[in-house]
N, C-alpha and C positions, 0 to 999 in steps of 0.2 A: 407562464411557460416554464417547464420542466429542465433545467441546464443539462450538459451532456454528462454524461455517466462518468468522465472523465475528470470534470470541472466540480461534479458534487459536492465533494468535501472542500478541498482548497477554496470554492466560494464560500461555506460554510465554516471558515476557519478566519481566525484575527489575523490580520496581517502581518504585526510583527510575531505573528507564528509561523506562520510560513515564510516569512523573512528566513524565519530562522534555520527553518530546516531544509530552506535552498541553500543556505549558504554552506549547512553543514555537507550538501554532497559535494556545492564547489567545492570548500577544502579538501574533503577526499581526493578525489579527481585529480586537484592540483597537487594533493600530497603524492598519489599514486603516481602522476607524469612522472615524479622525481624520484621517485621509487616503484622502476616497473619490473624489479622481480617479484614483486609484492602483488601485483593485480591478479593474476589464477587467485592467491587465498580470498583476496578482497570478492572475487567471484562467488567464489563458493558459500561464505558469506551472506552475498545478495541473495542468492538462490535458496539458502534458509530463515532468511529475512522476514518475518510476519509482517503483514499489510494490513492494514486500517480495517478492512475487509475481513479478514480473517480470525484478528484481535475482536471485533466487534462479534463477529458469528461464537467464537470461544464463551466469549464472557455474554453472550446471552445465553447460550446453551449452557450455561452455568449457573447460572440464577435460577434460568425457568426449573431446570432440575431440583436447586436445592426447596424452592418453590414448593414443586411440588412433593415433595419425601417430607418437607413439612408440614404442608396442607395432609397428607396421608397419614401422618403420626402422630402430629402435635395439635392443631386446628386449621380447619378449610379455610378461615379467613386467609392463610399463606398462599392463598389460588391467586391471591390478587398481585403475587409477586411474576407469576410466571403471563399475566395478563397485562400488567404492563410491560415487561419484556418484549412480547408480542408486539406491543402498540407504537413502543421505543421502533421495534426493526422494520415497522410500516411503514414507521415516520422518515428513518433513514433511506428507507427504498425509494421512498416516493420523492422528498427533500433533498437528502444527501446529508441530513443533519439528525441526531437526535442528542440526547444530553449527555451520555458514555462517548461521543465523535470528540467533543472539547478536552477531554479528559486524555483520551488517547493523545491524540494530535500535540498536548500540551508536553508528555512521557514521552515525544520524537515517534511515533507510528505513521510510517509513510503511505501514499497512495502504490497501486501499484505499480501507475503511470512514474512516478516521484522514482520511486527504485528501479525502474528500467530506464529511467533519465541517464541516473550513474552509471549503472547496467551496459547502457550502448556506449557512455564517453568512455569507459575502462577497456570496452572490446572497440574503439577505435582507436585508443592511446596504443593499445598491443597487436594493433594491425589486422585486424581481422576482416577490412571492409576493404581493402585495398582490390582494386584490379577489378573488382564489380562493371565497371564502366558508367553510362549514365543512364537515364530513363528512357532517350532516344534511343537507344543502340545498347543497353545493357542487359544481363542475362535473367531473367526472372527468378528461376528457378537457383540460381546461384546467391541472390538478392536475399532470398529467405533463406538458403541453407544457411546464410552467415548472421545473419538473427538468430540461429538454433545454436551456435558455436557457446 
């Protein structure tokens, strides 16, 4: 079975790695409760943040490129760089893993899930969720606008 789209990586990751890089949003978070005129920059920030996702799309479309300007100048045998590229971002679609995810994940490149973790404790530290209500009686449409904040 296929893990959720969510779970991908963090199950494809050593634990005392993602020990690590929970703990490093705890401390943010807890740095930020004590300094919360600090949270908008910390926001903006998040919202420049590259994701595991991202970093991975970058640096394959990076390789296969050089790949191939190689194979087109120097020798075709360089095909075989932008071929496993390919194979590598199969492997992560399909797994959640491929041998560039370790490497990241090791250099602190979070899920996107991982930075909307901080993401939401920093806009509830600065009150952004307040007054919502609950899921009984709450406003929907207010629910998400304060997700969009």
């Amino acid at each position: 079975m296929m893990p959720a789209t969510s779970q991908r990586v963090p199950l494809h990751t050593a634990a005392h790695v993602n020990a690590w890089i929970a703990a490093q949003t705890r401390d943010s978070v807890a740095w930020h409760a004590r300094h919360p005129e600090t949270i908008d920059r910390r926001l903006e920030e998040l919202d420049a943040e590259w994701d595991i996702e991202r970093m991975l799309e970058a640096n394959a479309a990076s390789v296969a490129l050089a790949g191939l300007a190689l194979a087109a100048w120097v020798d075709r045998r360089w095909l075989a760089l932008p071929i496993g590229v390919a194979a590598f971002l199969l492997q992560h679609a399909i797994q959640g893993w491929c041998p560039p995810v370790e490497v990241f994940r090791r250099l602190g490149f979070r899920t996107a899930r991982e930075i909307d973790e901080e993401r939401y404790a920093l806009k509830a530290l600065r009150g952004d969720f307040e007054g919502l209500g609950r899921a009984d009686g709450g406003d929907a449409q207010a629910a998400l606008a304060a997700t969009r904040h």
